[in-house]
Each structure stands twice: as structure tokens, then as C-alpha cells.
N, C-alpha and C positions, 0 to 999 in steps of 0.2 A: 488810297495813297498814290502818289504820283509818282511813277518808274524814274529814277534815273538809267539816261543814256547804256549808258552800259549794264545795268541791270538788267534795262528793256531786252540786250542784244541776248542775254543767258535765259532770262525765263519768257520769252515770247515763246508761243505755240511747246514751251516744254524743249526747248531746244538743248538749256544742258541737263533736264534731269534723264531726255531717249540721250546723251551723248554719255553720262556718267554711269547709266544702268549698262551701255553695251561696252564701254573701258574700263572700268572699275577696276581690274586689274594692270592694264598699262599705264595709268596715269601715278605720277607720283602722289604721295599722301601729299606732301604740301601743300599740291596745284589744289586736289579735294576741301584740304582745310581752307585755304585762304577763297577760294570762291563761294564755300558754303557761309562763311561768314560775312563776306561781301553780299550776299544775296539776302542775308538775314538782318543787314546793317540799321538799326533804325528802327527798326521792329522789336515790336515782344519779344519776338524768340530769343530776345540777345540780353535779353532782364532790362530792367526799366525800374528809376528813383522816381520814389513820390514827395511832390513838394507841397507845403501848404503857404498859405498868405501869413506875412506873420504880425499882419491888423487881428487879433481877436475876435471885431465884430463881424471878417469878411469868412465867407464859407468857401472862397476859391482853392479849390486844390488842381493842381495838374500832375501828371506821367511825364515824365521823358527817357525816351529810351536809350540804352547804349548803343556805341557806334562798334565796328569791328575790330577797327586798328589795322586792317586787311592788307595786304600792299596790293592787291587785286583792286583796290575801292579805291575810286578818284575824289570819292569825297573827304573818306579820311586821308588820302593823299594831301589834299589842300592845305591842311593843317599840317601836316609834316613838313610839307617845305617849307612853308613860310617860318618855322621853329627853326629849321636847321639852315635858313637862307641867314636869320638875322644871327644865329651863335658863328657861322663862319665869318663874317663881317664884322665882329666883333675879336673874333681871334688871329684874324689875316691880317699881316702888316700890309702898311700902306707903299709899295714901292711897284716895282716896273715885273710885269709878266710877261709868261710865255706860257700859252697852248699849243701842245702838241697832242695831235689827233694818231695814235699808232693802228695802223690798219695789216691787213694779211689778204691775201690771194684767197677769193672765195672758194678755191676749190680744197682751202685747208677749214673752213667754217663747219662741214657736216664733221669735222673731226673731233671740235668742242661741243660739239652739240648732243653725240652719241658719248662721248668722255668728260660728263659737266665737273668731274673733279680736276679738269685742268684748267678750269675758268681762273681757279685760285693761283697756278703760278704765273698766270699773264700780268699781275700786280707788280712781282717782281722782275720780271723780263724787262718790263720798261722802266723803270724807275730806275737798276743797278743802272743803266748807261746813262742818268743824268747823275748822280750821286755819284759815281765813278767818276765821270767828267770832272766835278766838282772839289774833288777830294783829291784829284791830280793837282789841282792850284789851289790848293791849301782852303778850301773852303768848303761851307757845311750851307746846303742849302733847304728851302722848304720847299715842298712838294705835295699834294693831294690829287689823286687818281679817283677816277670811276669811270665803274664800267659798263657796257652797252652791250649788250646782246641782240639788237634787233637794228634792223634796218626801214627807212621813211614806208615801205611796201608792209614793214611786217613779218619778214623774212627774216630766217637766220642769219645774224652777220654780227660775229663778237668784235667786239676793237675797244681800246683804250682810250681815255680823255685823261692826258695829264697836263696841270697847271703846276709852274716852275717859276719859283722866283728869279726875276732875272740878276742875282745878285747873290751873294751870301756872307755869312760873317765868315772873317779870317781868322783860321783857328789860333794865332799865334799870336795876332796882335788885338782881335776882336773888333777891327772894324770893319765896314761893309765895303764890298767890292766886288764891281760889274762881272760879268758872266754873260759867255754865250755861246748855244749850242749850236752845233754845226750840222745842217739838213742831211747832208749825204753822208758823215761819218754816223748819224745817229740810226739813219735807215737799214745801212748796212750791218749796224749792231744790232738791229732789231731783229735782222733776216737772221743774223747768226744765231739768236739768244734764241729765237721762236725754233730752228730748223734744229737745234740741238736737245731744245725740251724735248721734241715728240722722237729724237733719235734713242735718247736714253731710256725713254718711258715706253719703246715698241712693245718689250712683254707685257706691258699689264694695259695696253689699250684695247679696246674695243672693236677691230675693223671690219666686222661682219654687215653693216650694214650695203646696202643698194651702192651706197657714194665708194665705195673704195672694192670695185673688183678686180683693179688691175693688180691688188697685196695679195699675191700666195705664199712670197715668201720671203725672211727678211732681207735679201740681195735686193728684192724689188723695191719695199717699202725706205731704204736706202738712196737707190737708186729716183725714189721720185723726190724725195726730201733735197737733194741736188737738184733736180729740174727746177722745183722752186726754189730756192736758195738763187740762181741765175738769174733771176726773174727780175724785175724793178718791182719794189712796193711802195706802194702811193701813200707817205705818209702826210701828214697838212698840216704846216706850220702855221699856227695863226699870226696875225704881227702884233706887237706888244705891245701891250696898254698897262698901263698905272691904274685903271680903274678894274681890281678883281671883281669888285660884286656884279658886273656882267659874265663873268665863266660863273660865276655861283647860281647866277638866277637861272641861267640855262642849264647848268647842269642840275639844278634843284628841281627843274620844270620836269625831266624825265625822268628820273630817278625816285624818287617819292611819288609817283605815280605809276598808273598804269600806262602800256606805249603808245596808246592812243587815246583823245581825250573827247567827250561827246559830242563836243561843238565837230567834229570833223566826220564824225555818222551821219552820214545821209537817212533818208526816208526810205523801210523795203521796200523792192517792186522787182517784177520781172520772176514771180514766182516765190516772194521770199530771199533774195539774194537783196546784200544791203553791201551801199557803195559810199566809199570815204576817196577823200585826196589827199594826195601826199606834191612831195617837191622834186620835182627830179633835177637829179643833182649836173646831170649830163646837157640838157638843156636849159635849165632854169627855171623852167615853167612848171604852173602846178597841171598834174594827170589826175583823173581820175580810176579807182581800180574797183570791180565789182568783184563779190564773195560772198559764195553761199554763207549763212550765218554759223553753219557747225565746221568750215570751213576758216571763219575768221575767231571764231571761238578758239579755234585749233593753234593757230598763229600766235593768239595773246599769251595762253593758257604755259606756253612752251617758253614765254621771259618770264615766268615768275621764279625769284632766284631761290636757292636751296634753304631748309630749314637754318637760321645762325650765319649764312653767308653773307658778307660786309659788300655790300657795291663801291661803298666807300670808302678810301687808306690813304692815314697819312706815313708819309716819313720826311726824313732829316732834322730838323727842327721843330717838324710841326707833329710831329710823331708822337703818341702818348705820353709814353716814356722819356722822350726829350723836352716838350714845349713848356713843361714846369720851370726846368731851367735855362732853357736856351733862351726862350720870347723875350722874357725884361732885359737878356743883352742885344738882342734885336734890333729891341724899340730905342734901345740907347744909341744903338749904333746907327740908326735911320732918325733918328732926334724925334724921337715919335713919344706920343702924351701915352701911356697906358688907357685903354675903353674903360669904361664902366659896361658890368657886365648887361647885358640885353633884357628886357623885361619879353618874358616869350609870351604869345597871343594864346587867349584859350577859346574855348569852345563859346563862352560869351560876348566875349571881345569882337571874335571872330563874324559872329553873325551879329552884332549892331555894324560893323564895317561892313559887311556885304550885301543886308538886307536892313540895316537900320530896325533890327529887334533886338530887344532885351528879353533872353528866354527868362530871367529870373525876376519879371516883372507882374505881377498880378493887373489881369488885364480888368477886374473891376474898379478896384482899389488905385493902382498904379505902386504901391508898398510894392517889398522886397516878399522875394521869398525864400522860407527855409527847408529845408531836409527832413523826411520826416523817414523813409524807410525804404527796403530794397527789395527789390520782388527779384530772385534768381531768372536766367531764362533756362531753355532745354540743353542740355548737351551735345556737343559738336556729333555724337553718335546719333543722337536722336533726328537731329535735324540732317544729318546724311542718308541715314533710313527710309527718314520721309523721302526724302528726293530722288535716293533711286525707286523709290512705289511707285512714286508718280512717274517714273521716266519707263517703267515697265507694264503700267496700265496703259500708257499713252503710246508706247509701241505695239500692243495686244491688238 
């Protein structure tokens, strides 16, 4: 069977089964479940439908395996985004955006890194200062965020993407009216909202690691929380466009996947050390970065987000619990036709569009095929097991 990219980079030479035998206790269960599944993706191991031809006279039967649903897996990533590209496009009114990129002072990033339960209130940090903004002139706007935990290197680096309609309904009279945020009042609020979460949160943080020896004690940990706060943060206004389903396709490209995609793996060499490129943002030009493979195993292994954690949040309008009632005054107010809902791509669909096959085609015959039964695969125990044996024979 043929390695995918990324699979290649976990099981060449055994690299995460010596990485998950000598960590097995530091790494999160998550990172363990979602790559053992990604590794088993496609395979037996993961149970496999049997189909038969459903010509009578043909005796073609075929297997096909299950996929993992991983977020680790680029291949099941494909299919998510493209699901969740075409239901946002379907649900997004059609009027004038804003992306705003919320960013922080890297030397506050090993702070989420070692406290990943403050990933969850950076949703709200940013968002109250557009919906605040909003709700000052009498309007309710839509908004959807996600979030990025890594940076073009691979590196820690959390920051915010929020997209903001540039407009909202008025709550009084219900029609629509312009809006617009202001670069330097929104930064500043951002400096505040960020420098005040981690002031109230000091007792239950984490500060033991390497990144933070100048905290002994909370006058210090105060005292640096100002030094950043004085700081400029480089937030990035993009400029506004009417066409959302570009923030969607981009933000669907990362997010539903993993942070690097195979086409940008280079070939090993140099002892096993394997090199991708990235963009650098300071010059403009693409670099290239070389890394041992348990090295960049390391890097990916550390965005995979927490068990039930949403990368993606709506509010105002577009919010759960609002969009049932607010959308159809939206769309009234923007003279907008309501969508018909999206017909989302499946797993067949998917591959006569990419490869021009029909897996449910009997390759004798050319008839359909039916469903005939399920064969289980091993359990995520079992298939962990295996992997640290092997990762402890191959270290022996």
C-alpha cells in the first residue's frame, strides 16, 4: 500500500512507535488516539464493508476500508473541508467583510502552550470588542473565529482569525447599516482583554516551565504583564471584500487539516532529517527549514487540539442559538434570496472528482454495488500496544 506523506514522516524507520514507547507518559491521550488512527487510516485495522456486485451473474466482490475521521489525517481532512467550505457559503450572507488577524507578543505564546485551557478564552477576548463595538450603535453583527496555534515554521504561535461582517442589522428598526472597526482602538482592547485574562488567572497557571524564570512572585508576574501591555501588537487588518468564501477556503485549508500538507515535505536526506518550506512573512520569500523527523513529528503532534475543543465559533447572529431567528431578517434586510441548502460531497463523489473513480462500480460488470456486511477492526488499545512493541523492539 502506498505511504501517504505524512504517514511516510510517523512510520519511516519506526520513528513514532521509538517516539510513543520513550513518551507515553507525557504526551496527551488525544495526540496518542488521533495519530494511532491516522496511521491505521485505510487499513484493516480500522474495520472494512464488504460489497458485492448486484448483477447476479457477476461474482465481483470488493473490501473497503474505513477511514479514521483523525484531525491528524490530511486525507480525511479533505473531505471535511470541503463539507464545511460549502455549509459556510451556504449560511454566510452575502455582504462586505472584515478579517482581523488578533495576534500577541511571542514571548506570551509558551504561556498557552503550557495552560492549553486558556486557548478557550481567546474566542471571547476577541470577539467582545467587535460585538461591543456593535451594540454601542445599536447593531447586532455576524462574526465566526478560528483559531491557529502554529505558525508558517511549525512553531508555537496562537493567534485569532476573525471574520466580521462589515454591517449589521439595527436592532430597533431592523435594517442593515455600515460599520467599522477601528485598527488602533481594537488593538488596544485586545492588549487589555489578553493582559487582564492571564492577570486574574495567575493562581491557577502554570509558570514552571523553562519560558517564564523571571515569575517568582506575583509583584513580578504583574510587573511583566505591564511591560507587555506597553508594547505595540501587530494586529492585521485585512481590507474588505464582499466575497467571504475566500476567508472560508483559507481558513477551511488549515483548520480541517493538519499544519502542514505533504506537497511541502521534501525528500529525507542529510541522515534522515527531512526539509519543507514555508513563507516568510518578513521578507516574502519562500525559506527552506530542515528537521530531524522526531523533531518535526514533535512540532505537528503539539496543534492537535484538545478532545471536544471547537477551533471554530460563531457569534452574533451567526451564533447557534441566534441564526434560526436572526438570518431570514438578514437576508431581508440585505434583499438576499434565502440558499437552498448544500448537497455536501461524499466519500464517492469525492473520488470520481479527484481521481475519476467510482469506488461503488464493479470493475467487471461496470453495475452498482451493494452492501453485504461489516467486519469490526482492533481497538484503539490494541492498535496502541502494537505500536509501542514495535517502538521498544526497534529501540532494544
Amino acid at each position: 500500500m502506498h505511504l501517504r506523506p505524512l504517514r511516510q514522516l510517523f512510520s519511516r524507520n519506526g520513528t513514532w512507535a521509538i517516539y510513543l514507547s520513550k513518551h507515553i507518559s507525557e504526551i496527551r491521550e488525544v495526540v496518542v488516539d488521533n495519530v494511532t488512527r491516522m496511521m491505521a487510516c485505510g487499513s484493516a485495522s480500522m474495520g472494512s464493508r464488504l460489497y458485492k456486485c448486484k448483477n447476479s451473474g457477476c461474482t465481483y466482490t470488493k473490501y473497503l476500508n474505513q477511514s479514521c475521521k483523525s484531525r491528524a489525517c490530511s486525507s480525511c481532512g479533505v473531505k471535511s473541508t470541503e463539507r464545511w467550505i460549502r455549509q459556510q457559503q451556504h449560511v454566510l450572507p452575502d455582504c462586505e467583510w472584515q478579517h482581523i488577524t488578533f495576534t500577541m507578543p511571542s514571548t506570551l505564546w509558551p504561556l498557552f502552550r503550557h495552560n492549553r485551557w486558556l486557548l478557550n478564552r481567546l474566542f471571547k477576548c476577541a470577539v467582545d470588542i467587535l460585538t461591543t463595538w456593535a451594540k454601542r450603535q445599536g447593531l447586532e453583527i455576524g462574526v465566526f473565529c478560528a483559531l491557529h496555534t502554529y505558525g508558517r515554521k511549525l512553531n508555537w504561535n496562537c493567534h485569532v482569525h476573525a471574520s466580521a461582517t462589515r454591517g449589521g442589522i439595527c436592532q430597533r428598526t431592523g435594517l442593515w447599516k455600515p460599520i467599522y472597526f477601528k485598527a488602533k482602538v481594537t488593538e488596544a482592547c485586545w492588549r487589555a482583554a489578553i493582559t487582564q485574562l492571564l492577570k486574574e488567572h495567575y493562581s491557577e497557571l502554570d509558570l514552571s516551565a523553562d519560558d517564564c524564570p523571571f515569575v517568582r512572585h506575583e509583584e513580578d508576574w504583574f510587573a511583566f504583564l505591564r511591560s507587555q501591555y506597553r508594547r505595540r501588537w501587530k494586529l492585521h487588518f485585512g481590507k474588505k471584500t464582499d466575497q467571504q468564501h475566500k476567508t472560508v477556503n483559507y481558513l477551511g485549508r488549515y483548520l480541517k487539516r493538519p499544519p502542514i500538507s505533504g506537497s511541502r515535505l521534501h525528500h529525507y536526506s542529510k541522515g534522515g532529517q527531512l526539509t519543507f518550506e514555508y513563507l516568510n512573512h518578513r521578507t516574502g520569500e519562500k525559506e527552506m527549514l530542515t528537521l530531524a523527523a522526531e523533531e518535526l513529528i514533535c512540532r505537528l503532534i503539539e496543534h492537535i487540539p484538545d478532545k471536544h475543543f471547537k477551533m471554530i465559533r460563531y457569534y452574533g447572529f451567526l451564533s447557534n442559538r441566534r441564526r434560526g431567528e436572526m438570518l431570514p431578517k438578514v437576508y431581508d434586510a440585505l434583499e438576499m434570496e434565502s440558499k437552498d441548502a448544500p448537497i455536501l460531497p461524499c466519500y464517492a463523489s469525492m473520488l470520481k472528482k479527484l481521481a475519476n473513480v467510482d469506488p461503488y462500480e464493479c470493475l467487471l460488470c461496470k453495475e452498482g454495488l451493494e452492501f453485504v456486511s461489516f467486519r469490526a477492526g482492533e481497538t484503539r488499545e490494541e492498535l496502541i500496544r502494537k505500536t509501542i512493541l514495535e517502538g521498544q523492539l526497534r529501540s532494544a
